[in-house]
MARDREN-453240 format. One record per residue (C-alpha): residue number from 0; chain; x, y, z. Coordinates in steps of 0.001 Angstrom, whole numbers, plus 500000, padded with zeros to 6 digits. Layout:
BEGIN
num/chaine/east/north/up
NUM/A/X/Y/Z
...
This chain:
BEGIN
num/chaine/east/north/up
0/A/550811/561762/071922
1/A/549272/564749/070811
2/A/550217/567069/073457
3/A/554029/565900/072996
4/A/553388/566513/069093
5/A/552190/570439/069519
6/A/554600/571026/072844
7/A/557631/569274/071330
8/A/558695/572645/068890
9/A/558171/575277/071995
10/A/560328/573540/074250
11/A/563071/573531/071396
12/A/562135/577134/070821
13/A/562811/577908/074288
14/A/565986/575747/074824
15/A/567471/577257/071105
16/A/566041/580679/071891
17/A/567436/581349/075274
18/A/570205/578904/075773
19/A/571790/579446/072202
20/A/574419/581115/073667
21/A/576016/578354/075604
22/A/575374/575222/073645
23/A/576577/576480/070510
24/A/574813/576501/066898
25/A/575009/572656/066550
26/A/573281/572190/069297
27/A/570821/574743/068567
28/A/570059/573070/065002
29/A/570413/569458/066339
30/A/567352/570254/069290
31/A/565412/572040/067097
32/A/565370/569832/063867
33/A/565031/566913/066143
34/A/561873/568039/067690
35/A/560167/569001/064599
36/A/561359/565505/063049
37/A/559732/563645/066377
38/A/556034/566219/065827
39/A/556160/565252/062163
40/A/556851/561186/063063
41/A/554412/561389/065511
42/A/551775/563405/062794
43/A/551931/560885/060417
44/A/550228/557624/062400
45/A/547336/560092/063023
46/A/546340/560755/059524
47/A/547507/557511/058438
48/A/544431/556465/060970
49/A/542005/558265/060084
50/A/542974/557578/056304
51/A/542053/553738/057075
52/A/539118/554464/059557
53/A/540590/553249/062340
54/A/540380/556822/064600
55/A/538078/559188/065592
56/A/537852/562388/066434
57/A/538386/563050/070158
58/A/540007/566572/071919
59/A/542658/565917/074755
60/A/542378/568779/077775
61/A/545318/570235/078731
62/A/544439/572742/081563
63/A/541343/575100/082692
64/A/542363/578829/081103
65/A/539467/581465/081196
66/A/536634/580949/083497
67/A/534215/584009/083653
68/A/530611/584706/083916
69/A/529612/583025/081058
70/A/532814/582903/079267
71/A/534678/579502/079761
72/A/537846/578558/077350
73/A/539570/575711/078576
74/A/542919/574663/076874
75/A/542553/571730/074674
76/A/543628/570304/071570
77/A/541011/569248/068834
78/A/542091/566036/066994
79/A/539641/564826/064036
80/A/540322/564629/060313
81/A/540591/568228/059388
82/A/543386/568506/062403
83/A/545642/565307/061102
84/A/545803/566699/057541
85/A/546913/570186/059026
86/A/549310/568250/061247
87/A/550731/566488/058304
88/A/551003/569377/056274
89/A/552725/571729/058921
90/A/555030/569216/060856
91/A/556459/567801/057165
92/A/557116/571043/055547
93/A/558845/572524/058501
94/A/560809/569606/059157
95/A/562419/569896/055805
96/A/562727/573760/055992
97/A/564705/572930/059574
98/A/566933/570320/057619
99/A/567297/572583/054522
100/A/568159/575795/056578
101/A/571246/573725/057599
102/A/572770/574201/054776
103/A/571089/577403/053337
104/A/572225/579490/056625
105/A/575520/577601/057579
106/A/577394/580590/057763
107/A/574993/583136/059456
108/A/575927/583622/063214
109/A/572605/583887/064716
110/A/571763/580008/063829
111/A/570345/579469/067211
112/A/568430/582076/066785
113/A/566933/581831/063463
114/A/565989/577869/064607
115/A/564136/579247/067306
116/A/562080/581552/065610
117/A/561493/578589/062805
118/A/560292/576144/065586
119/A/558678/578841/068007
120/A/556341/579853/064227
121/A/555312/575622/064712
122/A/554619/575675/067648
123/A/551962/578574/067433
124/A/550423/576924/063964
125/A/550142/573750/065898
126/A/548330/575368/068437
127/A/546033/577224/065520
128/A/545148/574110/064010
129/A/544696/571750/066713
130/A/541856/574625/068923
131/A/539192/573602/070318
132/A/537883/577221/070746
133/A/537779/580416/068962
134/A/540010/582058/071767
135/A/542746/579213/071370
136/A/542307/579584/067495
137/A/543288/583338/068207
138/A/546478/582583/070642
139/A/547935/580329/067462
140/A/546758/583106/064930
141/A/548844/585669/066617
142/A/551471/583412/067625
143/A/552320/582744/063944
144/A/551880/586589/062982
145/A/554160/587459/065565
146/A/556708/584229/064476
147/A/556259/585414/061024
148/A/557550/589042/062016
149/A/560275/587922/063654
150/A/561496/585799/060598
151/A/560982/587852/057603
152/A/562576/590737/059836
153/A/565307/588095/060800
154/A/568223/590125/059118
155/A/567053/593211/061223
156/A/570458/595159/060165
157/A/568576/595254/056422
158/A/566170/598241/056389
159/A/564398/596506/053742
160/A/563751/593412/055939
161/A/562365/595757/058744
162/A/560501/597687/056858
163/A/559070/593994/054974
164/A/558468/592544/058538
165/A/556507/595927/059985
166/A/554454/595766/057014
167/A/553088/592353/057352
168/A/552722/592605/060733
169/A/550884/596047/060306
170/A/548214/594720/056881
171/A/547673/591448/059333
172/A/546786/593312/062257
173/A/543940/594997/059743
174/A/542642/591761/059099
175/A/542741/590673/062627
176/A/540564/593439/063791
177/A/537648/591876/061603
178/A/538715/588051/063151
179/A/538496/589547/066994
180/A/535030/591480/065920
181/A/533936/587732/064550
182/A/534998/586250/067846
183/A/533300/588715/070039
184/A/530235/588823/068018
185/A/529587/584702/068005
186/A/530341/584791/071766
187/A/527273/587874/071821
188/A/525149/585538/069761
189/A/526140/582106/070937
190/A/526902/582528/074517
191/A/530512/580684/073922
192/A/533707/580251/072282
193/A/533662/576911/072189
194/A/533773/575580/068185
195/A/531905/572412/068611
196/A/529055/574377/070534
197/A/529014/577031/067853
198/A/528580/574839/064993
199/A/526026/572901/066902
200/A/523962/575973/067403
201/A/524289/577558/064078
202/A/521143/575716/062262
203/A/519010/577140/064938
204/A/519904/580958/064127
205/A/519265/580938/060524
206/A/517259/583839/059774
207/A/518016/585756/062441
208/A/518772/589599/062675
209/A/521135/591731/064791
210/A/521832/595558/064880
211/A/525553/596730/063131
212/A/526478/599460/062215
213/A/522951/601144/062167
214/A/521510/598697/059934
215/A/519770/595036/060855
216/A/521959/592376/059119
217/A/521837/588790/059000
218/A/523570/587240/061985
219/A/525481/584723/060335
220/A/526337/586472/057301
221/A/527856/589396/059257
222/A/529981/586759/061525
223/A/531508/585064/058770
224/A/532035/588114/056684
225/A/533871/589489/060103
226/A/535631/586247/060244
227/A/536578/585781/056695
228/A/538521/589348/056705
229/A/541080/588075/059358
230/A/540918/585239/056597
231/A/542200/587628/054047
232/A/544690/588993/056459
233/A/546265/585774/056876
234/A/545758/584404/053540
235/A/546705/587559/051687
236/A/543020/587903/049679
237/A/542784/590925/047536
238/A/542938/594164/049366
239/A/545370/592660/052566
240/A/547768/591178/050032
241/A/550158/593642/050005
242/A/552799/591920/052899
243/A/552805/588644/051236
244/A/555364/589906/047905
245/A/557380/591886/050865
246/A/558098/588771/052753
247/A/560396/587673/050499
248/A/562716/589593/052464
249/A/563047/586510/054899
250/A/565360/584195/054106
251/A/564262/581690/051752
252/A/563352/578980/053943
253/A/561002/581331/055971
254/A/559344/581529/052371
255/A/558587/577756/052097
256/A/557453/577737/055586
257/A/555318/580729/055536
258/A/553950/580578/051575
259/A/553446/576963/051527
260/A/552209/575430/054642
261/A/551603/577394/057560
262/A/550901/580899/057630
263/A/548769/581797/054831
264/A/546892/578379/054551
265/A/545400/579653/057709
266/A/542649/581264/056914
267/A/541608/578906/054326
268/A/541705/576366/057220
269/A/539402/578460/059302
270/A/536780/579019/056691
271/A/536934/575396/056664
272/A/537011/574362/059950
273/A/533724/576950/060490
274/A/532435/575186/057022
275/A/528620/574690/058598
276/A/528541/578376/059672
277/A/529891/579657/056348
278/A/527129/577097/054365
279/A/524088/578505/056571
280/A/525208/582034/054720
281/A/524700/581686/050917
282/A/525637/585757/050970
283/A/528921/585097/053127
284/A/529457/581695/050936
285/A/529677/584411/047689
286/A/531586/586981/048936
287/A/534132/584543/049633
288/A/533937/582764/046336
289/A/533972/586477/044744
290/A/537085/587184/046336
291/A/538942/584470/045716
292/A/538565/584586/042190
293/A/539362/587796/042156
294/A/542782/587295/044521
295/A/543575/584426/042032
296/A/543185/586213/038471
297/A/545143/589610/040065
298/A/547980/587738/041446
299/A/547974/584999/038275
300/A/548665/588332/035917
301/A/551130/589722/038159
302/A/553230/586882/038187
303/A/553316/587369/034551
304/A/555809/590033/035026
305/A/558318/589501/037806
306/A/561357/588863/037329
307/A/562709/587856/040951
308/A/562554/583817/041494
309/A/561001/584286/044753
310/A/558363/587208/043418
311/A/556916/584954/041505
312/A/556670/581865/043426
313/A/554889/584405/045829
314/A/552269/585784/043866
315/A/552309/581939/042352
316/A/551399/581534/046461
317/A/548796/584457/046289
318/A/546488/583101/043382
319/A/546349/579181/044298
320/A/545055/580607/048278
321/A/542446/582235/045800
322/A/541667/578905/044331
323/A/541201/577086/048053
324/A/538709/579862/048513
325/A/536749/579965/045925
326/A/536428/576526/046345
327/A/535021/576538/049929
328/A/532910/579589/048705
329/A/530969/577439/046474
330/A/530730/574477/049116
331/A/533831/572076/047892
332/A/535502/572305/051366
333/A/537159/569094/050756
334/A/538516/570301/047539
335/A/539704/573359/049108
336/A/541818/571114/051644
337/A/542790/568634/048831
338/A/544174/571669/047350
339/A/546023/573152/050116
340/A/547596/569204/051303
341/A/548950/569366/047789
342/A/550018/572841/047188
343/A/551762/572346/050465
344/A/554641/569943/048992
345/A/554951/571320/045256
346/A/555140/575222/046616
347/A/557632/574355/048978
348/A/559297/572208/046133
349/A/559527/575153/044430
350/A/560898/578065/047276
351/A/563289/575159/048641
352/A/564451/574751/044509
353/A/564604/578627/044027
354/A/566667/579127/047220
355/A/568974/576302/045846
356/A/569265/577923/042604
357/A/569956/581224/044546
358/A/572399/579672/046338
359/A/574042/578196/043229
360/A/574025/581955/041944
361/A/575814/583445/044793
362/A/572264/585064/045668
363/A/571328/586591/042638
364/A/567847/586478/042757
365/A/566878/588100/039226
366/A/566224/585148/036789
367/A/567107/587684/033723
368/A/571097/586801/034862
369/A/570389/582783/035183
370/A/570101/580980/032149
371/A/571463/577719/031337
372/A/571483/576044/034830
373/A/570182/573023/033566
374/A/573574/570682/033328
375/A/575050/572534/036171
376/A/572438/572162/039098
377/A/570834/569322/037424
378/A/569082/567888/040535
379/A/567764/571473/041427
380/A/566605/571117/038228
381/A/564908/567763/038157
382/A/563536/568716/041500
383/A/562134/572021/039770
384/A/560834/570509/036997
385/A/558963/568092/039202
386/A/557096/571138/040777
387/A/556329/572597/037833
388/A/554586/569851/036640
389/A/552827/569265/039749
390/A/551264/573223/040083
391/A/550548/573110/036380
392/A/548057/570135/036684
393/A/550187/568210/034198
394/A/548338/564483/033937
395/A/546177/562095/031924
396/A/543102/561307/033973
397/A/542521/557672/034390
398/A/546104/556857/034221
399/A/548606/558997/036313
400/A/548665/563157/036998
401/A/550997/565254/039288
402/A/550018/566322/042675
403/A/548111/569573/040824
404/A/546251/567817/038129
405/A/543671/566082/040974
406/A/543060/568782/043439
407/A/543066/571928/041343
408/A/540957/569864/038558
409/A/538592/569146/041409
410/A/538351/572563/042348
411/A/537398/573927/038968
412/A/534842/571023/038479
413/A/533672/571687/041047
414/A/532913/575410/040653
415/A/531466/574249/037485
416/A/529109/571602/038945
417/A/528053/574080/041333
418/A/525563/576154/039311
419/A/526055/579042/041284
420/A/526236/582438/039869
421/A/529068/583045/042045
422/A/530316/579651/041053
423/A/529808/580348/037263
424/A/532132/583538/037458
425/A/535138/581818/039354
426/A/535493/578743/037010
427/A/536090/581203/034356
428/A/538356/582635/036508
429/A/540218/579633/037765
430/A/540152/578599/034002
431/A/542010/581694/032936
432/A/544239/581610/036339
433/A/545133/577963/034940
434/A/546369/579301/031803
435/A/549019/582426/033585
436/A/549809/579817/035964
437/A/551216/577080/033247
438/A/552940/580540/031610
439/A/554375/581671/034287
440/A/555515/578670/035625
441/A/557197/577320/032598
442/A/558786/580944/031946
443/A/560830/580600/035197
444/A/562000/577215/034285
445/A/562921/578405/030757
446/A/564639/581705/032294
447/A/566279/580244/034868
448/A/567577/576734/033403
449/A/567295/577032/029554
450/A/568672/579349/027100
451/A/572295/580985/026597
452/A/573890/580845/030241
453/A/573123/584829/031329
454/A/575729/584391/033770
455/A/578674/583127/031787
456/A/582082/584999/032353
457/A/580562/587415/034273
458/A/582652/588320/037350
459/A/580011/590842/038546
460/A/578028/587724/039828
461/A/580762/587173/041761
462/A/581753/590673/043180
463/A/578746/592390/042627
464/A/575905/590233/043082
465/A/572109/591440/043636
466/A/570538/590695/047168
467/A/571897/589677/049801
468/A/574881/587129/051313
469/A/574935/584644/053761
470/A/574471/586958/056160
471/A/571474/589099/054875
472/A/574096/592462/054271
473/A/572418/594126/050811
474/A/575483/595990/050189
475/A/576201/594989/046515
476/A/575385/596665/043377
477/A/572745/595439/040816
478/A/574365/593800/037496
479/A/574442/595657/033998
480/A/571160/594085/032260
481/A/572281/591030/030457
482/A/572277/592861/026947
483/A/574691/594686/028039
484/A/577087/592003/029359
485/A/579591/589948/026930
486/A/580720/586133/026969
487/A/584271/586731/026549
488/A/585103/583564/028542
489/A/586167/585635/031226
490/A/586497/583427/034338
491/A/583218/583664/036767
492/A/581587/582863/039410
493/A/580875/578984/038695
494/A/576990/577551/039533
495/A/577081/574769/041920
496/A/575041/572254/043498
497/A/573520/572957/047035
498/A/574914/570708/049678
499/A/572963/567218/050643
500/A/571274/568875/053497
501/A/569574/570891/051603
502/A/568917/568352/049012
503/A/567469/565230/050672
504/A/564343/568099/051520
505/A/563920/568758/047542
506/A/563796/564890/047256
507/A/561350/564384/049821
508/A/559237/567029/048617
509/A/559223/565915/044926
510/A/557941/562446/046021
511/A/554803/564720/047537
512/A/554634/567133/044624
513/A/554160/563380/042228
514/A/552764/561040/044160
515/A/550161/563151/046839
516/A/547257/563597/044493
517/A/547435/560251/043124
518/A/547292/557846/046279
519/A/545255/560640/048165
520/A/542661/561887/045973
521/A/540245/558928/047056
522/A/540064/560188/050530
523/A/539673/563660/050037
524/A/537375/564060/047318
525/A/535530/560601/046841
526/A/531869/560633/047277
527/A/531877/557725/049736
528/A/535979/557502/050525
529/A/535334/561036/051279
530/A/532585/560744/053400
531/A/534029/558195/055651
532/A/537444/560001/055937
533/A/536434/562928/057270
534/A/533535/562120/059363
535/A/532297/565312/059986
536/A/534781/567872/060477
537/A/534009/570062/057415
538/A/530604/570542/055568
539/A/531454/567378/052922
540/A/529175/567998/049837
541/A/529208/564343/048716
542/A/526153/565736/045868
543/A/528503/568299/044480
544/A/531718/565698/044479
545/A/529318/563277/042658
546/A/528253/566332/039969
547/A/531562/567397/039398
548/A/532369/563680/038153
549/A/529658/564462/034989
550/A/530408/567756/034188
551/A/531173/567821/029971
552/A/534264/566496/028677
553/A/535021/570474/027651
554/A/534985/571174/031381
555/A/537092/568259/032599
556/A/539428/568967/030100
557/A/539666/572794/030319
558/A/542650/572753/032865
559/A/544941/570263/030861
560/A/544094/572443/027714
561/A/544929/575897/029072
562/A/548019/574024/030691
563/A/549196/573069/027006
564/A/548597/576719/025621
565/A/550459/578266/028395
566/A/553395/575633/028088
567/A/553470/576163/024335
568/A/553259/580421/025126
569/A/556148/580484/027411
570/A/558149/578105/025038
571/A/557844/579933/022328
572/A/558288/583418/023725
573/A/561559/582451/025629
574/A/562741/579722/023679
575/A/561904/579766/020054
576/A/561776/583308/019654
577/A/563567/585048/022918
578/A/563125/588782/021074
579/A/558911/588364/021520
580/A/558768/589645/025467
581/A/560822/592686/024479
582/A/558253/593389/021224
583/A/555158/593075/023720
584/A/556488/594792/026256
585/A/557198/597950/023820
586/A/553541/597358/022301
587/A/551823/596878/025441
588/A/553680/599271/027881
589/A/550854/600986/029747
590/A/549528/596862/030671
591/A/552757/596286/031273
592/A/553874/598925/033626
593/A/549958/598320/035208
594/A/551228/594308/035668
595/A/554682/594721/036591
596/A/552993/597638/039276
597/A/551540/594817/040505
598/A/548143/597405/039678
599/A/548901/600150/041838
600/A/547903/598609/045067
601/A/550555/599617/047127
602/A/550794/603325/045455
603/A/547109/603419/046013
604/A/547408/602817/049791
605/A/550401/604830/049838
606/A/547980/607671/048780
607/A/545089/607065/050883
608/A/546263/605392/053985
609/A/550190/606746/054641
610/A/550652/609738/053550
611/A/547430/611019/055241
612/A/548644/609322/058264
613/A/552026/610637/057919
614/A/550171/613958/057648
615/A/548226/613696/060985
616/A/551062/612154/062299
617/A/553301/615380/061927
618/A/550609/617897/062457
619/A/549882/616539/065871
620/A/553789/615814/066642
621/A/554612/619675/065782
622/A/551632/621751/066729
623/A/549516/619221/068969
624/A/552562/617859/070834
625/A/555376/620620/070378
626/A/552919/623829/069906
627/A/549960/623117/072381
628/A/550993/620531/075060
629/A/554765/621005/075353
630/A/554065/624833/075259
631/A/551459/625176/077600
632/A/551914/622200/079559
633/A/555765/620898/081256
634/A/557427/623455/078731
635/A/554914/626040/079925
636/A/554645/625526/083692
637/A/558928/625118/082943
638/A/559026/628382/081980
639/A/556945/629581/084848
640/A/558903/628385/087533
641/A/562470/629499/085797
642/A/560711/633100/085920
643/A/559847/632866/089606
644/A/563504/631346/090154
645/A/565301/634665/088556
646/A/562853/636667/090635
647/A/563047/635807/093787
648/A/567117/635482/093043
649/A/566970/639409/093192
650/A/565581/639066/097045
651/A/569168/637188/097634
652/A/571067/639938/098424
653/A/572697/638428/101503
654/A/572073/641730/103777
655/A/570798/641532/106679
656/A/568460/644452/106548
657/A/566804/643852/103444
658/A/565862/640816/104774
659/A/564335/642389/107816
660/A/562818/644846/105623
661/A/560859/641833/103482
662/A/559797/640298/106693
663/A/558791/643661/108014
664/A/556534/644270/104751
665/A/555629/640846/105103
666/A/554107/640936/108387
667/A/552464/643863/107671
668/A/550739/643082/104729
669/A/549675/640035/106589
670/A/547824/641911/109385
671/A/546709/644190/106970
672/A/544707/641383/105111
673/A/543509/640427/108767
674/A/542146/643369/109916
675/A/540527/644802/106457
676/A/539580/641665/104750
677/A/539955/638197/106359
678/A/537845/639550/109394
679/A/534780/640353/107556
């Protein structure tokens, strides 16, 4: 069952991919949608099991791959607890984004195509998540960073989609240097590859030192620092984040699949699925709660600022990643997963919602021109509002909560209960975090649904729309700034409601975004439940879930608080007195222009990293390539022989006697050589 579960999306890759041509775009969709719909009915029986104790974990072999010396990686698939929540998470979400694309890209002409990229990106995150060895891990890690490439560069005519897919595939590749160093460096100190063997061993090398770099570090503590940076790669941590914002290039289904459940969960997966080599380093353990917290805070104010739906559902992305990592950093892997089964349905709630309000707006994509959408999309809406309440941890605790108010309550709790130092610092941060997010959140739902309707009479949304069409062109001009415009009752372009197919996915995912913390928090984060539900397969801190239960009432009540004050900020600011953001804006430029910057990060590495390399880059094209080796080398001996050519032209006279006369000379400079030099 398992191998028709992960081989089920690459054989509709591969039928979509390369026969698209000749069974047509219905076709395409139908194999492809099917296949993901049979993985995710086939994913579901396997957590349900281990959710009632009835399975355990077991790895099916598929076939012998790499046997050398002392390196053997056989191909098999990994199935415990860890691996059915993953398999949930992935085969659900892009089952819906397969459904929802129906509708979303019904009138692009490379269907087929985009299908089999969407199924061919499952495939290789089913392969990450089910590995039995570092090496397999690696095939799915690349599979899906290649997948992802191909999708946010899907409309390739765009140079802004190019240049988006080169750069994540570029900041990735960064991050994937550090995972392959990790990889070699535990087969150096474990003698395998194998992830069973190398968590079994791990106890036994606490302590020990190895040379890097000059220096003698602490094995484990340099193999899951090298290990955590393909982490923040994949995961867009602070300092690789940079291609996660640019992705929203990709149509907005690649979003949902690529924010909320697949791509960037992977890291936080690893660190998890490594969990007893990460807890044998307390040093490792804080660099990744450090970073986490930081990632979380930056991309929390950030999101402050945007003004593009999608921008801010992707930094939204960017700061609850730093949540699931600060959580494993201080030991609550089960948390961390909690957190990421639940994010998984309200964030792609919220990209499927935003591409349906997109749609609505003839893809205008700048909430400063929505406004009012409330009573014309009013299921988009509903389904919206459902999210929102979900990633804002809105819920009263003993009663009923939103998929958010159990696992990212558990998560600061848990920081809290902790007593770390590192621990200490992030549930200040994830406090804070809490409070942008709830602003943030409810600011998009009061820009884009509330207020005077932005778009009203305007024909420009209609002729002139920002972003893109159907098709991906980006050949429109940006709208006047809604100050400008005038509700003259002009006849517009008229907000609609997205088509079934795309909203029977918002439906499901709204039933996950209520109801997945409340009938799965048990499981994941119980002391006992817990215990018994994953058997093993991450580090489960039962002490620390029991100590987060008695933190003080302050504590367990600091996320629903902040949650209220950022509610209350947004409302006020964009509902009760809409002239406030302006006013702080004007006050507060130099913090805003710094926020809206998104800090400088990708000026910064403009600075240091391309224009240097654009530098070398031209110095060695014109005077290493052009001046030195072209000159002296094929240019050079060029030259050389187009000399010798002209030359011995002038000996082509076509007389008779001067060619006697050469062969005359000829011969007797030969003897000459003979007699006075070659004979001595």
């Amino acid at each position: 069952m398992i191998q028709a579960l992960v081989f089920l999306p690459l054989i509709a890759a591969i039928i979509a991919g390369l026969g698209g041509r000749w069974i047509g775009k219905i076709a395409a969709k139908s194999i492809t949608t099917g296949a993901l719909f049979a993985s995710c009915a086939l994913a579901w029986p396997i957590f349900i099991s281990f959710l009632n104790g009835t399975a355990s974990s077991h790895v099916a072999h598929v076939l012998n791959f790499i046997h050398s010396g002392a390196l053997n990686v056989d191909w098999a698939l990994r199935v415990d607890a860890l691996t059915a929540v993953m398999l949930v998470v992935v085969t659900t979400v892009s089952a819906l984004v397969h459904l929802y694309s129906w509708g979303y890209m019904a009138e692009d002409e490379s269907q087929p195509r985009f299908f089999a990229y969407l199924s061919l990106f499952t495939f290789a995150m089913l392969m990450l998540v089910t590995a039995d060895s570092l090496v397999q891990m690696f095939f799915g890690w690349e599979g899906v960073g290649l997948a992802s490439y191909l999708l946010i560069g899907f409309w390739y005519h765009k140079p802004s989609a190019g240049a988006a897919a080169i750069k994540a595939f570029i900041v990735n590749r960064v991050g994937d240097f550090g995972f392959s160093l990790g990889i070699f460096g535990c087969f150096l100190v474990f003698g395998t590859v194998s992830i069973p063997k190398i968590l079994e061993m791990t106890p036994g090398m606490a302590g020990a030192t190895i040379g890097f770099l000059g220096m003698r570090v602490d094995v484990i503590t340099l193999l899951c620092i090298l290990l955590f940076i393909g982490a923040c790669g994949k995961s867009a941590q602070l300092g690789l984040h940079t291609w996660l914002p640019d992705a929203m290039e990709g149509p907005t289904p690649v979003s949902a699949l690529i924010h909320a459940a697949t791509m960037v969960t992977a890291g936080v997966f690893m660190v998890c699925r490594l969990s007893p080599l990460f807890a044998a380093s307390p040093t490792a353990s804080s660099v990744v709660t450090y970073v986490g917290a930081a990632t979380a805070f930056f991309a929390a104010t950030v999101g402050t600022t945007q003004t593009d739906i999608k921008r801010v559902i992707a930094y939204s992305t960017c700061s609850q990643l730093g949540y699931m990592f600060f959580a494993a950093g201080v030991g609550a892997y089960n948390a961390a997963m909690f957190h990421l089964f639940t994010h998984a349905f309200f964030k792609a709630l919220l990209f499927l919602g935003a591409g349906a309000v997109i749609h609505a707006m003839h893809h205008e994509q700048d909430m400063r021109f929505y406004g009012g959408l409330r009573k014309k999309i009013p299921f988009t809406f509903a389904a919206m509002i459902a999210g929102t309440l979900a990633i804002t941890g809105v819920g009263i605790a003993g009663l009923f909560g939103f998929a958010g108010f159990y696992s990212k309550d558990a998560i600061i709790e848990a920081t809290y209960a902790s007593n770390l130092p590192a621990g200490g610092f992030a549930f200040v941060v994830s406090v804070v975090a809490a409070l942008l997010t709830s602003f943030y959140s409810w600011r998009l739902i009061f820009l884009t649904f509330f207020g005077k309707a932005r778009w009203s009479g305007s024909e420009h949304i209609q002729h002139a729309a920002h972003g893109h069409d159907a098709h991906g062109n980006d050949d429109h001009h940006h709208p006047t700034p809604y100050a400008d415009m005038h509700d003259d009752g002009t006849a517009g372009y008229l907000p609609h409601e997205a088509p079934f197919s795309m909203l029977i996915p918002l439906l499901v995912l709204t039933m996950g975004a209520v109801f997945s913390g409340f009938i799965f928090t048990g499981n994941f984060i119980d002391p006992e439940a817990g215990s018994r539900f994953w058997q093993g397969s991450i580090a489960f801190n039962a002490g620390l879930m029991d100590a987060r239960e008695h933190v003080p009432w302050l504590v367990s009540k600091s996320a629903t608080i902040v949650m209220l004050i950022g509610l209350f900020t947004a409302w006020w600011a964009y509902i009760r007195k809409p002239d406030v953001p302006a006013k702080f804006t004007a006050q507060f430029s130099m913090l805003y222009q710094f926020l809206l910057n998104k800090w400088y990060f990708d000026e910064l590495y403009d600075l240091i990293f391309v224009r240097p390399a654009m530098w070398i880059g031209r110095l060695l094209w014109h005077r290493g390539d052009e001046k030195t080796i072209d000159r002296f080398g094929p240019n050079g001996v060029a030259e050389i022989v187009g000399m010798g050519s002209r030359l011995a032209v002038r000996f082509q006279s076509g007389y008779l006697a001067t060619y006697a006369l050469v062969m005359l000379l000829g011969l007797c400079a030969a003897v000459s050589w003979f007699v006075f030099g070659g004979a001595k």
